[in-house]
C-alpha positions as CSV (number, residue, x, y, z in Angstrom):
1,X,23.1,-12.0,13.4
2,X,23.1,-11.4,9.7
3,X,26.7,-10.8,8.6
4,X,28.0,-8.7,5.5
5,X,28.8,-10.5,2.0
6,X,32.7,-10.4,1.3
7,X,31.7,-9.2,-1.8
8,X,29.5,-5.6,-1.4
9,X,28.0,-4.2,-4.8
10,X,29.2,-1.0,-5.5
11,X,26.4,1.5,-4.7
12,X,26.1,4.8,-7.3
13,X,24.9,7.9,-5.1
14,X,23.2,9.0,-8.3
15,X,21.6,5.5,-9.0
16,X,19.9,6.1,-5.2
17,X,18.5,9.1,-6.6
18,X,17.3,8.2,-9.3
19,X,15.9,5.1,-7.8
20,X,14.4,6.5,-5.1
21,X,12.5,9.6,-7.0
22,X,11.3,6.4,-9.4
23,X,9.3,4.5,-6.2
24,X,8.4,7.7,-4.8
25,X,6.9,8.7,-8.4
26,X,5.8,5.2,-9.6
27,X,3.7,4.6,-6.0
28,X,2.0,7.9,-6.3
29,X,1.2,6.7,-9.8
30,X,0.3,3.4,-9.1
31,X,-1.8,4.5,-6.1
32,X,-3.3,7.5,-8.0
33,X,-4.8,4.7,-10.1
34,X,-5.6,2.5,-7.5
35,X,-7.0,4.4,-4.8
36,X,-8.7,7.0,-7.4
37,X,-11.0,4.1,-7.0
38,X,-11.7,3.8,-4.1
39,X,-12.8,7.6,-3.9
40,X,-14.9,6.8,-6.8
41,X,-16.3,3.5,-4.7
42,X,-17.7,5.5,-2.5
43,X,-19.3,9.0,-4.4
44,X,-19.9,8.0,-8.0
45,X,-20.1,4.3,-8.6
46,X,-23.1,3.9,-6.6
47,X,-25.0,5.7,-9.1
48,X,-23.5,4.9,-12.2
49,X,-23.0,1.3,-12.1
50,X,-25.8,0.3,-9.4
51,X,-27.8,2.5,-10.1
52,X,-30.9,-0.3,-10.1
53,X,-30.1,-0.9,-6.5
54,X,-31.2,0.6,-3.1
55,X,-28.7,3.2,-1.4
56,X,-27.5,0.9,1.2
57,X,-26.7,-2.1,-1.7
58,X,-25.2,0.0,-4.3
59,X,-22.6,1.3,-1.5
60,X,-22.0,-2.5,-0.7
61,X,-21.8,-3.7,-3.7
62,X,-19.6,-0.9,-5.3
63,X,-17.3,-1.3,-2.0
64,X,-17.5,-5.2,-3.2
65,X,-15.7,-4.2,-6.5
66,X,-13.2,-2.0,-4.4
67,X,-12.4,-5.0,-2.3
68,X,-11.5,-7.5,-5.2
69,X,-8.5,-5.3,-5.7
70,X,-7.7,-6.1,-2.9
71,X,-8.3,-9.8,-3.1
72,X,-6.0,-9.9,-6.5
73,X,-3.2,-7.4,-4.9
74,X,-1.2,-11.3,-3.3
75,X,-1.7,-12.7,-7.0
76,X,0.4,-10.1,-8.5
77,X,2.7,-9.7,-5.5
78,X,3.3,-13.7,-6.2
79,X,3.4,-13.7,-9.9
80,X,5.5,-10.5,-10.7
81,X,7.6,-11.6,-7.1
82,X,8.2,-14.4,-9.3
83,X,9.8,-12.5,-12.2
84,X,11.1,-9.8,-10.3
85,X,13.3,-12.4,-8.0
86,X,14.3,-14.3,-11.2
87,X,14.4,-11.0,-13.9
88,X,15.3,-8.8,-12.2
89,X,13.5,-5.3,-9.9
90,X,13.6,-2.6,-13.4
91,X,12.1,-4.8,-15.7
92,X,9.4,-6.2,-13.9
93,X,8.4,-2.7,-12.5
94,X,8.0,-1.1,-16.0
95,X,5.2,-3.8,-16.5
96,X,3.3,-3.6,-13.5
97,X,3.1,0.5,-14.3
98,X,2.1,-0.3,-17.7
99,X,-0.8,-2.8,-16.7
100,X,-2.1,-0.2,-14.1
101,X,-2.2,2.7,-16.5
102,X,-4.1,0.5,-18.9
103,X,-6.2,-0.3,-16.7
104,X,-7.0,3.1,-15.3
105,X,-7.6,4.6,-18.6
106,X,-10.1,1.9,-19.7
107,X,-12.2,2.4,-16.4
108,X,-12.4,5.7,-18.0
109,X,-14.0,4.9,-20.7
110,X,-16.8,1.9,-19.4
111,X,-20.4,2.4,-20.2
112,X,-22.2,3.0,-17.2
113,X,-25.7,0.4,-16.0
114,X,-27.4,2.6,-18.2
115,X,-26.0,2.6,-21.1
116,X,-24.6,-1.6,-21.3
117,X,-26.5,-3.2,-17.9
118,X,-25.1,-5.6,-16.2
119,X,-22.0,-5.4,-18.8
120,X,-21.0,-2.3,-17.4
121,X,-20.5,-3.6,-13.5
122,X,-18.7,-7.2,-14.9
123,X,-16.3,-4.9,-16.9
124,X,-15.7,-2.9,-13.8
125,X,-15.0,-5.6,-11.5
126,X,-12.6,-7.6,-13.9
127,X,-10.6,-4.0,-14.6
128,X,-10.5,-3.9,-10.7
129,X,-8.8,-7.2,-10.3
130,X,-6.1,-5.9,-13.2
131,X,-5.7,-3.1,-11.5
132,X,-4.9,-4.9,-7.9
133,X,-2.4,-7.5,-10.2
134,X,-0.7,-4.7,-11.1
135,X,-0.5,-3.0,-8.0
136,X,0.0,-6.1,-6.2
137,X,3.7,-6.4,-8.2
138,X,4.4,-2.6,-8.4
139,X,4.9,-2.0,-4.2
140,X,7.5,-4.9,-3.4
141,X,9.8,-3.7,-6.5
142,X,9.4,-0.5,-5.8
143,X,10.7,-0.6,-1.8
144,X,13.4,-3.1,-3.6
145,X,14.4,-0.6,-6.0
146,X,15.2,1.8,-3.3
147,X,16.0,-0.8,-0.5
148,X,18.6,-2.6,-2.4
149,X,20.4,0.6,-3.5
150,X,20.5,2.2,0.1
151,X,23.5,2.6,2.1
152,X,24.5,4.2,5.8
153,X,22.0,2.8,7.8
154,X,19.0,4.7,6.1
155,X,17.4,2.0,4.4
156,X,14.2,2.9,6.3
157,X,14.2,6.2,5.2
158,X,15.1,5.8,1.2
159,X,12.5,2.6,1.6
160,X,9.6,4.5,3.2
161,X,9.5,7.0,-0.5
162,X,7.2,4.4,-1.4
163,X,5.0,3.8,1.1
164,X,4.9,7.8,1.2
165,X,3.5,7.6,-2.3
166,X,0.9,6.0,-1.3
167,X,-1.0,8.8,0.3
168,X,0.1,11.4,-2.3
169,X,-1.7,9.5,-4.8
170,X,-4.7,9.8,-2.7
171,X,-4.3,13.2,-2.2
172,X,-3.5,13.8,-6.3
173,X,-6.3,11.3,-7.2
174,X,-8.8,13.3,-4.3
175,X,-7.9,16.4,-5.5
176,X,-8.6,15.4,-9.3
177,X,-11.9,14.2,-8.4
178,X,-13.3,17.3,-6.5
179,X,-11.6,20.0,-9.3
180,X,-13.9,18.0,-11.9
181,X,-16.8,17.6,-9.9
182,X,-16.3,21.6,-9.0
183,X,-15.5,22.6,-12.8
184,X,-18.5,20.9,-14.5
185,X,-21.0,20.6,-11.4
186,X,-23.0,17.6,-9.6
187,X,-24.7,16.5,-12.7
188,X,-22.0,16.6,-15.4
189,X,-19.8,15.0,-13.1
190,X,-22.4,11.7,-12.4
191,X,-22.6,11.7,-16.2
192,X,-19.3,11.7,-17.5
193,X,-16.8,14.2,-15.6
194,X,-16.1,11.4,-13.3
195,X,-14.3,9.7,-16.4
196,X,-11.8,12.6,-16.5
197,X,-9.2,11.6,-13.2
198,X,-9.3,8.2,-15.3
199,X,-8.4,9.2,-18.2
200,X,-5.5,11.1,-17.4
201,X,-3.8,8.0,-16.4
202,X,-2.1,7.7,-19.7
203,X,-0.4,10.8,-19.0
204,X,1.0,9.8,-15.4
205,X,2.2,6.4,-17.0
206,X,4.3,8.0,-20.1
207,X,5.9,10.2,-17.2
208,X,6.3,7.7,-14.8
209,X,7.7,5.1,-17.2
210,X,10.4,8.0,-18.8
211,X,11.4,7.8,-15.0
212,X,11.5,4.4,-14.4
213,X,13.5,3.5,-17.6
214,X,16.6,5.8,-16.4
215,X,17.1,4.1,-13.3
216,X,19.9,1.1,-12.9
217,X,19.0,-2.5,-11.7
218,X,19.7,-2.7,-8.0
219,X,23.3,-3.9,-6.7
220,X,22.3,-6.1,-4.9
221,X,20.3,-7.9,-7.4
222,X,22.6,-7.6,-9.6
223,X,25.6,-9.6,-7.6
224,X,23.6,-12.1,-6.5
225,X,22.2,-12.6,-10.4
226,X,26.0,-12.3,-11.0
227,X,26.8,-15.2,-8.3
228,X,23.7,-17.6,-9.9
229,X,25.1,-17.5,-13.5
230,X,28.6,-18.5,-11.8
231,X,27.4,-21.5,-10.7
232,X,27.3,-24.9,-11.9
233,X,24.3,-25.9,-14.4
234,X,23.0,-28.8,-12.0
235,X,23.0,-26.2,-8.9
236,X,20.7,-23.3,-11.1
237,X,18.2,-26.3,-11.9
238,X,17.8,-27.3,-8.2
239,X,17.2,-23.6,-7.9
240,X,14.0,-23.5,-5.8
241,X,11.2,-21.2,-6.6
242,X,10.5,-17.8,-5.3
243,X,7.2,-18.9,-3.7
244,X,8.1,-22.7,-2.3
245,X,11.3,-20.6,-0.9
246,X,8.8,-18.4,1.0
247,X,6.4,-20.9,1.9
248,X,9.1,-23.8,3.1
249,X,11.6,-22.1,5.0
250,X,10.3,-19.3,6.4
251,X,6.1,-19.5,7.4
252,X,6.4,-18.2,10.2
253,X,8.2,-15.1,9.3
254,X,5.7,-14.8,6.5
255,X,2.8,-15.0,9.2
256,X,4.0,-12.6,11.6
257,X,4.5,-9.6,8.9
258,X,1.1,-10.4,8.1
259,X,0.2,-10.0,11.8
260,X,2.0,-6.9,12.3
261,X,0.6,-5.3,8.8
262,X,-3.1,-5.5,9.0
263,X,-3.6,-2.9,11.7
264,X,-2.4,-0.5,9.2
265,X,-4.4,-1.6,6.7
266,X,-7.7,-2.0,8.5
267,X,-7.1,1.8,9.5
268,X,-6.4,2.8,6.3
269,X,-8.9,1.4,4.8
270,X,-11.2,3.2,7.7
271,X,-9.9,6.6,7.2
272,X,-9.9,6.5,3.4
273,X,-12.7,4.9,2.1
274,X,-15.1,4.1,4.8
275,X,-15.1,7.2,6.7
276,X,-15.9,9.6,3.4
277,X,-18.9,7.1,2.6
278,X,-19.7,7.9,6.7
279,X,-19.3,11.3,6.8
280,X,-21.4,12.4,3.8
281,X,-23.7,10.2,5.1
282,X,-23.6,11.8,8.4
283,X,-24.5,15.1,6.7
284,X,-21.5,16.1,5.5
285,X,-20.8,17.8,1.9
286,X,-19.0,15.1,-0.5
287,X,-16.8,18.1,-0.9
288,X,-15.8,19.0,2.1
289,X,-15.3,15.7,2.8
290,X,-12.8,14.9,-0.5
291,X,-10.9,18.5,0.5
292,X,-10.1,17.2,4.2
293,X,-8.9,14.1,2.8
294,X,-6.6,16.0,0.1
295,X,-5.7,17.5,3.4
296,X,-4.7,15.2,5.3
297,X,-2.9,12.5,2.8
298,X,-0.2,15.6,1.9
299,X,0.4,15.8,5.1
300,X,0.8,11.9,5.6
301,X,3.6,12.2,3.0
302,X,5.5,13.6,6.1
303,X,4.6,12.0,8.6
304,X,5.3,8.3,6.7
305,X,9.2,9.7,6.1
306,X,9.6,11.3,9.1
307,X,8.6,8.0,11.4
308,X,10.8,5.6,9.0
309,X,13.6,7.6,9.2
310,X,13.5,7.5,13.1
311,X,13.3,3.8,12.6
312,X,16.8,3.7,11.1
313,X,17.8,5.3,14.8
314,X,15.2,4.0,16.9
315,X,14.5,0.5,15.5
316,X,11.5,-0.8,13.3
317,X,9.7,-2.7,16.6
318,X,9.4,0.6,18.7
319,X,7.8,2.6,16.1
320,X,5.6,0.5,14.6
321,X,4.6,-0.9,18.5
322,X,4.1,2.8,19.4
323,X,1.8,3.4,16.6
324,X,-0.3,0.7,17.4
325,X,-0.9,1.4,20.8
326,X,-1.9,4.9,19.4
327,X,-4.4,4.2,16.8
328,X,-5.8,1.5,18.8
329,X,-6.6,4.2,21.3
330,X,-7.4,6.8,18.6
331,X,-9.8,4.6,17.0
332,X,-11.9,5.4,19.8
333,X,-11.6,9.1,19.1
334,X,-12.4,9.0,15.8
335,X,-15.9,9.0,14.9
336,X,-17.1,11.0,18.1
337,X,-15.3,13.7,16.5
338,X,-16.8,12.7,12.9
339,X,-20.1,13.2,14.8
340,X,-19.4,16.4,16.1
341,X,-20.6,17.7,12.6
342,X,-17.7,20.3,12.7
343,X,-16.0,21.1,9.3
344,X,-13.2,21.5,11.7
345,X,-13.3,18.7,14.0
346,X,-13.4,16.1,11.1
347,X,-10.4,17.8,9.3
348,X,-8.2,17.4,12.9
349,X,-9.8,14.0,12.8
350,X,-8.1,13.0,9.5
351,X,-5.3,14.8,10.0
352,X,-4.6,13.2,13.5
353,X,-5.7,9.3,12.3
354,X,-3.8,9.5,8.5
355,X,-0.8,12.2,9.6
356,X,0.2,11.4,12.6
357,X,-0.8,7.8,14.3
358,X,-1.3,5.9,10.7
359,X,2.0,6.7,9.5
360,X,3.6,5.3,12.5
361,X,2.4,1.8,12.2
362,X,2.7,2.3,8.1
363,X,5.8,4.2,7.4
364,X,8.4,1.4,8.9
365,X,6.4,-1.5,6.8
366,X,8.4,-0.6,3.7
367,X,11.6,-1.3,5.1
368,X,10.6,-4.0,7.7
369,X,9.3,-6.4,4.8
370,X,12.5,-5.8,2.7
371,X,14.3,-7.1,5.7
372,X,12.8,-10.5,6.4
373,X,14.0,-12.2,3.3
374,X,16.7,-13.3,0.8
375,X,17.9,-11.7,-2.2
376,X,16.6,-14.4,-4.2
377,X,12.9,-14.5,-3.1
378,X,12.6,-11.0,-1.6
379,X,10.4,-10.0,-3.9
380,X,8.1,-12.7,-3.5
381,X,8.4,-12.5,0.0
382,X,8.1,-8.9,0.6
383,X,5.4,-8.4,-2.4
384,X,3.2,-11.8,-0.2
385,X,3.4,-10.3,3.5
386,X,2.4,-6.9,2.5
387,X,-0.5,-7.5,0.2
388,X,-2.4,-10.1,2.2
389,X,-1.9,-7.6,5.1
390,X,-3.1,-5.1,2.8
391,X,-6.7,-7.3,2.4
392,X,-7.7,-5.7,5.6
393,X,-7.6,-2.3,4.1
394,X,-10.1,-3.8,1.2
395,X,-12.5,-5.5,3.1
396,X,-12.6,-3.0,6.2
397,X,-14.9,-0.3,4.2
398,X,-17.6,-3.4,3.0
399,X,-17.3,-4.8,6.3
400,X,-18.1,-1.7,8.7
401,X,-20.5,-0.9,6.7
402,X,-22.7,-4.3,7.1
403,X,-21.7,-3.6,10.6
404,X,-23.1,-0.1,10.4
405,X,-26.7,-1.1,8.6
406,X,-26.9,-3.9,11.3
407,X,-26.0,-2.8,14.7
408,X,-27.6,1.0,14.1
409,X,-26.3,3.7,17.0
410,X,-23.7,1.1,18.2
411,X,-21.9,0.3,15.1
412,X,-18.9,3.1,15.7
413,X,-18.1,1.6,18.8
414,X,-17.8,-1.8,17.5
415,X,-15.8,-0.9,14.2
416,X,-13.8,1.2,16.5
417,X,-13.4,-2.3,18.9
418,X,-12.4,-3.9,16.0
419,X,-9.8,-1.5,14.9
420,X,-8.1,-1.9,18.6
421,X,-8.1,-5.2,18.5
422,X,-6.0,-6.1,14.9
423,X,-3.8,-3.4,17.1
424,X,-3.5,-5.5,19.5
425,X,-2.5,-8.4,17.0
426,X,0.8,-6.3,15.9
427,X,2.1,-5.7,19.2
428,X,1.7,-9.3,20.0
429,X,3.4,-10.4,16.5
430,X,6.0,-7.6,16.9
431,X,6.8,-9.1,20.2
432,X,7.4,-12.2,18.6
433,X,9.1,-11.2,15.5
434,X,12.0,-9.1,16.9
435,X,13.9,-6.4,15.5
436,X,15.1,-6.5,12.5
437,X,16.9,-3.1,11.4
438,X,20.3,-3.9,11.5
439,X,19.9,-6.9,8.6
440,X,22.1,-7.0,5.7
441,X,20.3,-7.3,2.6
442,X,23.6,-8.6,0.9
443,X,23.6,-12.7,0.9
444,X,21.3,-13.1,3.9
445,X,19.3,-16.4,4.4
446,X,15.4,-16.4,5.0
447,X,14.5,-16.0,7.9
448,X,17.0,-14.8,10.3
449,X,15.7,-11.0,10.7
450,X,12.9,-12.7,13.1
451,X,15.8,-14.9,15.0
452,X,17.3,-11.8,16.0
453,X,17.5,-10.7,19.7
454,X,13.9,-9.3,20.3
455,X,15.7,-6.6,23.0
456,X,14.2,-3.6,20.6
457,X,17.8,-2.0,20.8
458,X,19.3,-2.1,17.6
459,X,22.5,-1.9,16.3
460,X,24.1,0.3,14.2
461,X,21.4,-0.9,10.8
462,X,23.8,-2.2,7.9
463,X,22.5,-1.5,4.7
464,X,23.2,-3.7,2.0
């Protein structure tokens, strides 16, 4: 078992705060941004920059685009990991919000097929990857910044403010896209209102960086920075880096949070992104589609802090375990009641998949990935496991819905196979990985969350 460092960083009750309202407010803006495309992936791309292609192509290859965010998310988890384990967690978090605002706004402003022809799409794609660089370094500080400044045993709880950002930037950037589209109507909003949810961008990033810049690097960054300049000159140069440190002495940690965070993702990306694409297809009103998914991402704000924080008591491994047994099931459940045609039934169906089962499975992550590494390639490490997880949330939409145009009235029950089975992956890697809620951040070597005992019972958690 991990032990504590005989030398704790003081920890600032207001610091917390302030660092926990910054992850909180810089996921939703980061996610805002990066999931506002994913909304836009599926209702308006199509026709504005594919419009020379058939239905079923122009949803592929916009959900194409959507997936090489995805695809560039480990880059920037690796290269800002890098400079957030060196730099430091504040500084390298007020770039990655920068990039992503940047990014956002000047999606906003692309000419569409029309206008610049195949221009318009290569620009798209390549603001796409920025955007998953950026978002690919912003989630690993961001736990970090909350993590590292937690104390009492509640990491999972301050840590899970991010990961709860997530879906309220989905339901900000949902609820942007259906007040234009409702203000200027169908056509206006095909031709340009869509640009408006981009735009305002700029506006989220000068708030979200006045936030950011107030807020104190972590404590226990900071002592173990302080420990590193301490040391003699010839033992910093043999300092290894962030990514070889990942890589050499801990692969198979690395592999098994990989295992236990696709599930998540794969669902995620299902209830998200594929399902509005399904549903307006299945005869549904883009509206009423957009309004349940505003729905039920608020409410996924609470479900997300209210599963994490029962992981402080209960343990990461029986949460996460219990939540993949449940949407394994669920997945089943799902588009049945999508098919019902009920403006009802597919708002219980959201609400049920993103609220209640999803957040189980997703909630715990932030905190679990903080946990299996060292201060000085936590980052990295963190940044790494989660992101390539997270490819299963960009690929799921463009893969179900090959699946979909191939396999005809069959398709749901496959995609919903597949869904149970990457379920069935995190159970088997949670068995394998252990618990790992009682780790102390402070001084701890790589790997040792996963060579905890693996009874599920943990101790009383020690926050750094």
């Amino acid at each position: 078992m991990r032990t504590a460092s005989p030398r704790p960083a003081p920890h600032d009750p207001r610091q917390l705060r302030r660092a926990v309202t910054s992850s909180f407010l810089g996921s939703v803006i980061e996610y805002y941004d990066f999931l506002l495309y994913s909304t836009a992936a599926a209702v308006v791309f199509p026709h504005v920059f594919f419009a020379d292609l058939s239905p079923t192509a122009a949803t592929l290859a916009s959900f194409t685009t959507f997936a090489t965010g995805y695809l560039a998310r480990p880059l920037g988890g690796v290269v800002f990991g890098h400079f957030g384990d060196r730099l430091g967690r504040k500084r390298t978090l007020v770039v990655t919000m920068s990039l992503m605002g940047v990014a956002s706004f000047l999606i906003g402003v692309l000419p569409t097929y029309g206008q610049a022809g195949t221009l318009a799409p290569v620009c798209l794609l390549l603001l796409r990857i920025v955007q998953g660089v950026a978002v690919g370094g912003e989630w690993g500080g961001a736990v970090l910044l909350s993590a590292e400044h937690a104390t009492g045993g509640r990491r999972g709880l301050w840590a899970s403010f991010t990961n709860a950002g997530a879906p309220f930037g989905m339901a900000v950037s949902t609820v942007a896209m259906s007040a234009t589209s409702a203000a200027v109507g169908e056509d206006a909003f095909l031709s340009w209102g869509w640009r408006i949810p981009f735009l305002l961008s700029v506006v989220l990033l000068a708030v979200g960086l006045f936030i950011r810049l107030r807020v104190s690097e972590t404590p226990v960054f900071a002592e173990a920075d302080k420990e590193q300049k301490t040391r003699p000159v010839q033992d910093a140069s043999r300092r290894p880096l962030p990514l070889l440190d990942v890589l050499r002495h801990h692969p198979r940690v690395l592999l098994l949070g990989i295992g236990v965070g696709l599930s998540a993702f794969v669902f995620q990306g299902t209830v998200t992104t594929y399902i509005i694409s399904y549903a307006v297809q299945d005869g549904f009103s883009r509206q009423t589609v957009l309004n349940s998914l505003a729905v039920s991402s608020t409410l996924a704000v609470f479900g997300i802090i209210g599963w994490s924080a029962l992981s402080d008591r209960q343990g990461r491994r029986p949460v996460v375990m219990a939540g993949a047994l449940a949407v394994g099931a669920y997945a089943f459940a799902l588009f049945p009641l999508v098919d019902t045609g009920s403006t009802g039934l597919l708002v219980l169906a959201l609400v049920l998949g993103q609220s209640l089962v999803h957040p189980m499975m997703y909630g715990p992550l932030a905190a679990l990935y903080t946990e299996l590494f060292s201060t000085r390639s936590r980052y990295t490490g963190a940044s790494l496991g989660y992101q390539i997880a997270g490819l299963g949330a960009g690929f799921a939409p463009l893969i179900f819905t090959e699946v979909q145009a191939g396999a005809g009235t069959g398709a749901t029950t496959l995609i919903s196979a597949v869904i149970a089975a990457f379920c069935l992956l995190t159970v088997v890697c949670l068995a394998l990985l252990g618990e790992t809620s009682r780790t102390d951040l402070t001084g701890a070597d790589p790997g040792a969350a996963a060579q905890l005992p693996v009874d599920g019972r943990p101790e009383t958690a020690q926050a750094s």
